[in-house]
C-alpha positions as CSV (number, residue, x, y, z in Angstrom):
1,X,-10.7,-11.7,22.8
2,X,-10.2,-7.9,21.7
3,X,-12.0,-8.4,18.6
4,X,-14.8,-10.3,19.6
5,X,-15.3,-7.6,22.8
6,X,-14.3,-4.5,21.1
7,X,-14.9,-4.8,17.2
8,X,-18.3,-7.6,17.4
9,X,-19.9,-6.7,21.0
10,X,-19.2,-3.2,21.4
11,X,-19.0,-3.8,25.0
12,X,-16.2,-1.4,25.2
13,X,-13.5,1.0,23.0
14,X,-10.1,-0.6,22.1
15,X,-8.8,1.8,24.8
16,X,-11.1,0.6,27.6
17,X,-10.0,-3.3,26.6
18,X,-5.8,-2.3,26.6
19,X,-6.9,-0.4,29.7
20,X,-8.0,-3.3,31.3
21,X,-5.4,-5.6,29.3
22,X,-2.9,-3.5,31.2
23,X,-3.8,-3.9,34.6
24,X,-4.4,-7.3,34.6
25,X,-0.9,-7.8,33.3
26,X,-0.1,-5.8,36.5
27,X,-1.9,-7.3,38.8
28,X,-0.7,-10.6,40.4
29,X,-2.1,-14.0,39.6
30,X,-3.1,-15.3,36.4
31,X,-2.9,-13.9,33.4
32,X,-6.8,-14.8,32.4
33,X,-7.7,-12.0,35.1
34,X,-7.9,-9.8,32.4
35,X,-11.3,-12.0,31.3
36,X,-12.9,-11.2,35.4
37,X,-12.1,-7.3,34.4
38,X,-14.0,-7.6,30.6
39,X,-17.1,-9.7,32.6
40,X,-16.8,-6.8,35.6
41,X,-16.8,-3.8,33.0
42,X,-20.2,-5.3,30.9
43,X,-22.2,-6.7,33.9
44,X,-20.9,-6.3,37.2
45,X,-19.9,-8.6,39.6
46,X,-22.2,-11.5,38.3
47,X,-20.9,-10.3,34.6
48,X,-17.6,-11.3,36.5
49,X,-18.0,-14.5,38.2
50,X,-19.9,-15.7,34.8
51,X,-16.9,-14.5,32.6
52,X,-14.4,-16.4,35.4
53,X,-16.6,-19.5,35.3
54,X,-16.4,-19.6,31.3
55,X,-13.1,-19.0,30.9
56,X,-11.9,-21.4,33.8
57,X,-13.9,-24.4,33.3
58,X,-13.6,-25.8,30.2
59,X,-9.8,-25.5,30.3
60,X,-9.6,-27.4,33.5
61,X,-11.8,-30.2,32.2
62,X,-9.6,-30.6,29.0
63,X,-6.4,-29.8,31.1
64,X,-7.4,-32.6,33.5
65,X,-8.5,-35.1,30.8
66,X,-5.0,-33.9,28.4
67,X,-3.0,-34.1,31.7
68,X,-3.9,-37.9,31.9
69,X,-3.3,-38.8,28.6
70,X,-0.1,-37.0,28.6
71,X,0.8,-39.2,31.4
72,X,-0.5,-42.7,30.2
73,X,2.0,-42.3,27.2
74,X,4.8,-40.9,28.2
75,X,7.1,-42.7,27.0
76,X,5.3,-42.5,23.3
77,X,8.1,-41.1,21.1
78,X,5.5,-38.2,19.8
79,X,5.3,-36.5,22.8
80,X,8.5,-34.9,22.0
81,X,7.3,-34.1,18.7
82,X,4.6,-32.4,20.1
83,X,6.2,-30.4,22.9
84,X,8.5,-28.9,19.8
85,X,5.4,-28.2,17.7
86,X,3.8,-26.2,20.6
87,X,7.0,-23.9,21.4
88,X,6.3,-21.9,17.6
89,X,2.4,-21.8,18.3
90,X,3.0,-20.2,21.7
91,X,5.3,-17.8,20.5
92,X,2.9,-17.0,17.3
93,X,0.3,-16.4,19.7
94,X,2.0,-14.4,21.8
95,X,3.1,-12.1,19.4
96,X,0.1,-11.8,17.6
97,X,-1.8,-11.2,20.9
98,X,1.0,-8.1,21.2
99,X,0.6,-6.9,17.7
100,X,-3.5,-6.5,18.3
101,X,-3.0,-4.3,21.5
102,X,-0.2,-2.6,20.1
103,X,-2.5,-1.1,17.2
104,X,-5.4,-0.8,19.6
105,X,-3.4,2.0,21.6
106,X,-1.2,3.6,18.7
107,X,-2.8,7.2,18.3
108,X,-0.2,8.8,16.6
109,X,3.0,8.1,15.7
110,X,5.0,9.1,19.0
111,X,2.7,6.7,21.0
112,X,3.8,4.1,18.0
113,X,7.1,5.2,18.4
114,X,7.4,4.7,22.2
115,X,5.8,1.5,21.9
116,X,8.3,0.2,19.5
117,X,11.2,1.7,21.9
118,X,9.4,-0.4,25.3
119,X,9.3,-3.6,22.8
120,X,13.1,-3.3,22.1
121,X,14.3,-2.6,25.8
122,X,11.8,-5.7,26.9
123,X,13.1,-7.9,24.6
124,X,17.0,-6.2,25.0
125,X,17.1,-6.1,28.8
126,X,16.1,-7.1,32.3
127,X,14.1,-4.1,32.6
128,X,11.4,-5.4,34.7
129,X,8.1,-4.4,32.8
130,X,6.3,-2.6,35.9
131,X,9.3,-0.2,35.3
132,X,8.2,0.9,31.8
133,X,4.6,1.0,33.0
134,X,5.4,2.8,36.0
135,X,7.8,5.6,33.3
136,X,4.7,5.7,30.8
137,X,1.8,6.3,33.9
138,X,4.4,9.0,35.0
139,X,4.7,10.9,31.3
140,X,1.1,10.4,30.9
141,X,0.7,11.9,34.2
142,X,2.8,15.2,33.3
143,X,0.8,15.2,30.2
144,X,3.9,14.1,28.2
145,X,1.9,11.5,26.3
């Protein structure tokens, strides 16, 4: 989604789009609100709803139509064959979704730095993330970042 809105459209910077990335992370609710931001940022409110549409309906018309499948054959033997496939994907994704926004909002190499020190404690602690978020708007705020 970064590429295509930041590198092919133009819409916005790689700044705006972690911007936005960031506080929809934030925000509660779903993590797709992050797609209502992009569709608010280009065209307004209808830029927003059409975004939300997009991104909402096709995934509930295959996620009804998968859901039923799922059920009609669960007790097929490749189901959990499948669910183990899926747990490396997700992760891959995940991760590679991270590396994108983490190259997006290096600048130098003590904002690459602090990122890589967040990504340890996250993945070290129970350190909720609005803490770190909260610590980096405050050193940005002093003018520390």
């Amino acid at each position: 989604m970064q590429r295509q809105v930041v590198a092919v459209q133009g819409w916005m910077t790689a700044g705006e789009f972690a911007a936005l990335y960031a506080l929809a992370q934030a925000a509660p609710g779903p993590n797709m609100l992050v797609t209502t931001l992009i569709g608010w940022r280009v065209a307004g409110l209808p830029g927003a709803l059409t975004a939300t549409l997009a991104m909402c309906l096709p995934a509930c018309v295959l996620t009804f139509f998968t859901a039923r499948a799922w059920h009609r054959f669960r007790e097929a033997g490749w189901q959990g064959v499948v669910q183990a496939g899926l747990v490396p994907v997700t992760v891959g994704l995940v991760m590679a979704s991270a590396a994108v926004l983490a190259v997006a909002t290096t600048r130098d190499w003590q904002t690459g730095l602090l990122t890589g020190v967040v990504a340890v404690v996250l993945l070290t602690s129970r350190l909720h993330p609005l803490c770190l978020l909260g610590a980096g708007a405050g050193l940005g705020a002093l003018g520390l970042l």
